[in-house]
Structure formats: C-alpha cells, structure tokens
N, C-alpha and C positions, 0 to 999 in steps of 0.2 A: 213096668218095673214091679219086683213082687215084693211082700218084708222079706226081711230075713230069716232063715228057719233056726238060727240061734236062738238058742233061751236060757237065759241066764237066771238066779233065784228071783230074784224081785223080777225082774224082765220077763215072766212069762205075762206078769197082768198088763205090763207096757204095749208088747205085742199082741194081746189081743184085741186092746186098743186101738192100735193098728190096720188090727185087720179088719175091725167094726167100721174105722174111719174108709181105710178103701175100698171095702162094699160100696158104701154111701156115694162115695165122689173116685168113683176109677179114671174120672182124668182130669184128676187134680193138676194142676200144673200150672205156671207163670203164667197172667193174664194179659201182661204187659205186651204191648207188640212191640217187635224192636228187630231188624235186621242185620244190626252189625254189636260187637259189646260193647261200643260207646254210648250207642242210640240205648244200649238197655242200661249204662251209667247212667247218663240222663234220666232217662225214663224215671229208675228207683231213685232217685236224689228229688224228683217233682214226686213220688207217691207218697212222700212222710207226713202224714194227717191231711192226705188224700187219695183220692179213690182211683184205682188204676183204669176205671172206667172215663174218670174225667181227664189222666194223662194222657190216654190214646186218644183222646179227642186236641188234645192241644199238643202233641207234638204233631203228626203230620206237615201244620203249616211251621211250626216251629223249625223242624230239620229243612224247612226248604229255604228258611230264612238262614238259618247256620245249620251245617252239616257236621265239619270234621273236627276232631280237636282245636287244631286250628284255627276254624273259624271263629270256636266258642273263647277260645284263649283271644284272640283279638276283638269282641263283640262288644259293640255298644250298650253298657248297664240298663240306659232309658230303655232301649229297644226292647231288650231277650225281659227285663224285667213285662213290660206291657204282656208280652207273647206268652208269658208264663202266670200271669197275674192271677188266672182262676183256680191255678192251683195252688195258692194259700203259701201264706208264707215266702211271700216272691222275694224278698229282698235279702233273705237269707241263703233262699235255694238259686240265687241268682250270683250272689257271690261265689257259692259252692261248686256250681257250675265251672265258672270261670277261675276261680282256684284249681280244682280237679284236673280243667280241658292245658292250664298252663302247666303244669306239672309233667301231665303227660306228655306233651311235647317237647319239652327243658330237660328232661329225665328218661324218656322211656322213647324219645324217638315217634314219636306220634302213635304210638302204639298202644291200647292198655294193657298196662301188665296183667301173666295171667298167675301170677299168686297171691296169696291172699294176704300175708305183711306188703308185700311190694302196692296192693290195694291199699291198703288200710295207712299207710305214707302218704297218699296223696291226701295234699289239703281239700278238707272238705269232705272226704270219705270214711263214713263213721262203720262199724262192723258191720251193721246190717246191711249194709249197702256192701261192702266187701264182699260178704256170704253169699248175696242174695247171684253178685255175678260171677262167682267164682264158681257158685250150683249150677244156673243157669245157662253162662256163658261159655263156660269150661270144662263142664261135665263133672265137677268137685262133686265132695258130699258134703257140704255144709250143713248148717242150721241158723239159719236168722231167724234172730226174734224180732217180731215189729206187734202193733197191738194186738193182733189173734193169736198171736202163739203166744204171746205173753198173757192174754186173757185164758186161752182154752188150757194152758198147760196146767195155771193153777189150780182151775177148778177141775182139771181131769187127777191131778195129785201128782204131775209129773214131777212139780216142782211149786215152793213156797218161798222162792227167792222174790226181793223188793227192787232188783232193778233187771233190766234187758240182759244185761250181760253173767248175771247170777243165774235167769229161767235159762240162756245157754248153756253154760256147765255143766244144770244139772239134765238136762235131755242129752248131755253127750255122757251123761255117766250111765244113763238108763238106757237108752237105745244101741245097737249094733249099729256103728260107724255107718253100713254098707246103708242103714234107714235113714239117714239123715237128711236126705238133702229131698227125700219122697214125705218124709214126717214134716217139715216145715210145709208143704205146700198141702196134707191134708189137715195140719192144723191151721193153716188159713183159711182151705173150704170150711172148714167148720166154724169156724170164727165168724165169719163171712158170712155164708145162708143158714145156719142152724144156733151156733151158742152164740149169741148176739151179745153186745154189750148191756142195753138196757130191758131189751126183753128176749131172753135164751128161749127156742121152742124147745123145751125138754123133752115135751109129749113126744115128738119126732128124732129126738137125738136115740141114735143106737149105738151109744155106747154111757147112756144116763146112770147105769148100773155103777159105772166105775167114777161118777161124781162125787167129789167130795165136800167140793164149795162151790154152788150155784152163786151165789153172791159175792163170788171174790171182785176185786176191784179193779178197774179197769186201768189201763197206766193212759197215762196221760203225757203227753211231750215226747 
C-alpha cells in the first residue's frame, strides 16, 4: 500500500511523516494472527493493555477450547476466564467476549457484522476494536487509536487531543482518508519498536525532525 499523493496545506508535513514512517517499517501491518474476523474480534478484545505477542500465544489453545460465536456466547466464565488469564484484565475481557459472541448470534445471525456502527452495537465492542476489524477484517480504512497511536500522534503534533477518540478526529482531519487504515499500523510500529513510552530511541526515529513533544504522556486505560 503507498500514501497517498494528495497534499493538502497542513498535510504536506503529515505525509511526509508518512512516508519517513514507511521507509522505517514497509510491513507494518496487524500482528495479531487470526483466521476468520471473529478469531481477530477475540484477538483485539485480549490485546487492550496487552501485547499481541502474548494473545497469539494464548488464543491457539483458546479457539480450540471455543471456536465460533456460539461456542463463546454459550462458555463457561470460570473456564474462558482461566484460558484468557495472562492476558490482563480477564474478568472484564471475559465478559466482553461473551457479551460481543451473544450479540452476534441474537442479531447478526452468527455472523460479524461488517460495518463499523453495526460493530460498535455490540456489547463490549469499544471503537478501537471496531476500527481495528473493520481495517483489518474488511479492507476499511480506518484509524484506531490504542496507546501508540495515541502516544506517537502526540508527540508527532498530529494531534493534542486528551482522550482516544479526540487523537481519532484529528488524524482523520489531517490524513487522506485512502492513509488511514496504513497510518494506524505505521503508528504502531512506531510506537512499538522506536517512540517507546518510557524511553523513545529518538537517536533512530526518522522522523524526530517533525517532534514536537517527546515527553507527551502516555494514556493510560
């Protein structure tokens, strides 16, 4: 996928942004493994303040314990809770689950829906998880914010908004629609192995030039 060759007045320094990040990380892209777009529902509902390294380790056994909507709308809380435990936050993302998987089946025919209000209806599915499968899943162009893009946006000057869904708006006022759903996933490799939370390697960021606040603050929840 390339940016876009629009440029807009403020948006020539967005996309050059852009195009510093996809030098860096040319295959940026969803690290999650996931075979069907439930399994990648799942998936993003276990990675909210945790590492997608540690979901792909614990679904495997996970989807062989429950697989389909179905299964998850009917599962045992003790159980899927234990099975999902390492990924933080089990009791929550456990309900979430099982809210989301009965929805789907009650409403949508076992099916996940593939737009992004019809996402964002089900119990337990917050925007970023919307975005993330609506990009992913369905070849949208989204933008979800989750802590890297919410961390890199600021300190790149995309955006000085105080909560996830303010840093959204404004990457959707500054970027060409057609970047969106390519700019969340190079603002997570960034996020990820270069502008860190507690210690950003600036020295190796290429695109340090265009930082405004190395020290912006990290969101938290």
């Amino acid at each position: 996928m390339e940016i876009s060759s629009v440029i807009h007045t403020e948006n020539e320094r967005s996309r050059n942004i852009l195009l510093g990040l996809a030098a860096r990380y040319p295959a940026a892209q969803c690290e999650l493994v996931y075979d069907d777009p439930f399994h990648l529902l799942v998936a993003v509902i276990l990675s909210a303040q945790c590492t997608d390294k540690r979901v792909n380790e614990v679904t495997p056994r996970l989807f062989e314990v429950y697989d389909t909507p179905q299964d998850f709308a009917n599962a045992d809380i003790d159980t899927l809770q234990k099975l999902i435990f390492s990924c933080g936050f089990y009791r929550n993302k456990s309900q979430s689950i099982i809210s989301a998987s009965r929805d789907i089946v009650a409403r949508f025919n076992g099916k996940v829906p593939d737009s992004f209000d019809e996402l964002l209806s089900l119990r337990g599915v917050g925007r970023k998880t919307a975005n993330v499968v609506m990009s992913v899943a369905f070849g949208g162009n989204n933008i979800a914010v989750d802590t890297h893009v919410y961390r890199v946006s600021r300190r790149l000057g995309f955006s000085d908004g105080k909560t996830p869904y303010d840093v959204e708006r404004d990457l959707m006022e500054r970027l060409d629609p057609s970047d969106y759903s390519l700019a969340h996933h190079l603002l997570i490799f960034h996020g990820r192995y270069c502008c860190k939370s507690q210690r950003p390697q600036c020295s190796e960021c290429p695109v340090s030039e265009y930082c405004v606040n190395s020290a912006a603050t990290d969101m938290r929840g």
